[in-house]
MIKEBA-489614 format. One record per residue: x, y, z of N, C-alpha, C in turn; residue in one letter. Coordinates in steps of 0.001 Angstrom, whole numbers, plus 500000, padded with zeros to 6 digits. Atoms other than C-alpha are relative to their C-alpha. Example, Ala and Ser with C-alpha at 12.3 -4.5 7.8 and 13.67 -1.06 7.14 Angstrom:
2
500890498810500000512300495500507800500900501200500000a 499180498810499940513670498940507140499230501090500730s 
// end
This chain:
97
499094498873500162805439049157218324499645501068501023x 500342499133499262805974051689220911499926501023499155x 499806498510500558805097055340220030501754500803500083x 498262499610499525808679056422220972500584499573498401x 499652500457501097809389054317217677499956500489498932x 500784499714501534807127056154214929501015500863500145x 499126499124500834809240058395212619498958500106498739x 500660499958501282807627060291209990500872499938498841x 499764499995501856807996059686205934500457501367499553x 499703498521501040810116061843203940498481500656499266x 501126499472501095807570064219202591498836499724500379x 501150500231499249804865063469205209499222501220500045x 500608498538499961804161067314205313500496500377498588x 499972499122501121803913069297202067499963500971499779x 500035498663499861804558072564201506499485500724501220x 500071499535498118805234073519205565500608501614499751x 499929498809499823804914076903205918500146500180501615x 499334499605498719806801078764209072498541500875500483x 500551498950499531804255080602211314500858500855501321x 498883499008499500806381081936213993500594498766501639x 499368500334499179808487081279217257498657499742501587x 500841499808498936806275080322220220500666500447501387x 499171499557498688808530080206223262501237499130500110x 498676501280499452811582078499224906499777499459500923x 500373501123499144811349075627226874501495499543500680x 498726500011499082814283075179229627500088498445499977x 499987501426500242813286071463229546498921499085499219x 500740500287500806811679069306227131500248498361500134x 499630501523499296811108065242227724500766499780501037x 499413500622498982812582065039230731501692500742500035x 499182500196500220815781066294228931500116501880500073x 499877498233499785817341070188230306500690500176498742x 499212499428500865818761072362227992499303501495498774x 500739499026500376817390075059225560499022500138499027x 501134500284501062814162074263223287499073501211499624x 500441498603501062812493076389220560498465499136499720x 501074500700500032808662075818220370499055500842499198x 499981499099501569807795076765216555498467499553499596x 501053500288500306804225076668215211499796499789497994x 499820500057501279803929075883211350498863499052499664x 501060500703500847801309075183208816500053498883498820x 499718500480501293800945072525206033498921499775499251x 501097500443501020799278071453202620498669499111500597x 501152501151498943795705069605204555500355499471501120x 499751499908498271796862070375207938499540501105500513x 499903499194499483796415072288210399501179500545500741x 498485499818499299798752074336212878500222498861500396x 499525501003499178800826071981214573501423500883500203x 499373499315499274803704072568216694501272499278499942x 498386500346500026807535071723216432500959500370500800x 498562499757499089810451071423219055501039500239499545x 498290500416500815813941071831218021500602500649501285x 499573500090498731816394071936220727500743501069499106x 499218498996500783818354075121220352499147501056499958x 500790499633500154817893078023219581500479500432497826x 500268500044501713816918079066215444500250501848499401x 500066499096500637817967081809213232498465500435500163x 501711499413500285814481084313212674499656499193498353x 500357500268501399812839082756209841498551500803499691x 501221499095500937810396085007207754498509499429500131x 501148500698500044806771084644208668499244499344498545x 500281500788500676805330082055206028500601499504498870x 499106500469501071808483081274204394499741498548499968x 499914501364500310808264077425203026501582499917501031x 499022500992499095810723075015205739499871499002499444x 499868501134500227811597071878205415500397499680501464x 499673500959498913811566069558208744501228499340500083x 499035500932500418814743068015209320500056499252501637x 500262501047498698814157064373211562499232500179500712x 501242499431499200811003065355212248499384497883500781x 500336500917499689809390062688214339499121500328501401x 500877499503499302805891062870216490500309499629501356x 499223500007498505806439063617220170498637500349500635x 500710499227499562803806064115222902500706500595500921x 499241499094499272804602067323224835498870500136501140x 500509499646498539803688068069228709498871501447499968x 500912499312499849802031071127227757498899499893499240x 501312499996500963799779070398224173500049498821500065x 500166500856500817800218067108224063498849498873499884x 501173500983499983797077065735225548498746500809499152x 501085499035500770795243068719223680500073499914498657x 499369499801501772796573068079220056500303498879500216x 499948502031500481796383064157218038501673500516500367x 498076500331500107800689063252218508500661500696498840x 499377499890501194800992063590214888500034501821499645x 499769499043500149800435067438215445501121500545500734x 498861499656499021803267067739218106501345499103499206x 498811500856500647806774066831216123501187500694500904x 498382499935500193810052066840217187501391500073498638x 499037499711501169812956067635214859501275500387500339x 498969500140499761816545068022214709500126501631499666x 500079498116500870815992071778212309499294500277499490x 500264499288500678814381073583210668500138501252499128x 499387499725501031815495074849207416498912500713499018x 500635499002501158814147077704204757500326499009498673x 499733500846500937813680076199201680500212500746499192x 499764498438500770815084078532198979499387499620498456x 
// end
C-alpha cells in the first residue's frame, strides 16, 4: 500500500480541539490555489497540523472540531519534522456544537 492510500478511521482523533490559524499556503502538493494551515490538539495527542484548501470561517480558540476527510499527508514544510500521522489533510473543518 502506498502512503497516498492511508485514510484515517472515523473517530481516529477524539475530542480535537481548534488551536488556531497558522498561515496560507498559495500551493500545497504540487496543487496552486488557496490553503489554510490550522494547528489542533487531541485526546493522547499532540499538536498536529491540518490543511484545508480554502479559506475557514474564525473558529473560537479551543472550541471542539470535527475533521471532515481527514487523511495523513506529508507537507514540504513539517513534514519531514513531524511522524505523517501528525500532518492531515481534510476537506473541513467543522465546530462541533
Amino acid at each position: 500500500m502506498k502512503f497516498e492510500q492511508l485514510v484515517l478511521k472515523d473517530g481516529a482523533f477524539k475530542n480535537v480541539q481548534y488551536i488556531s490559524a497558522k498561515e496560507q499556503l498559495d500551493v500545497f502538493n504540487g496543487e496552486k490555489g488557496v490553503f489554510t494551515r490550522h494547528e489542533v490538539v487531541a485526546e493522547g495527542q499532540s499538536i498536529f497540523h491540518v490543511i484545508t484548501k480554502g479559506m475557514v470561517d474564525k473558529i473560537p480558540q479551543f472550541a471542539k472540531v470535527e475533521l471532515i476527510g481527514a487523511k495523513p499527508v506529508i507537507d514540504a514544510v513539517n513534514g519531514y519534522n513531524m511522524t505523517p500521522a501528525l500532518n492531515i489533510q481534510a476537506e473541513s473543518i467543522v465546530v462541533v456544537k
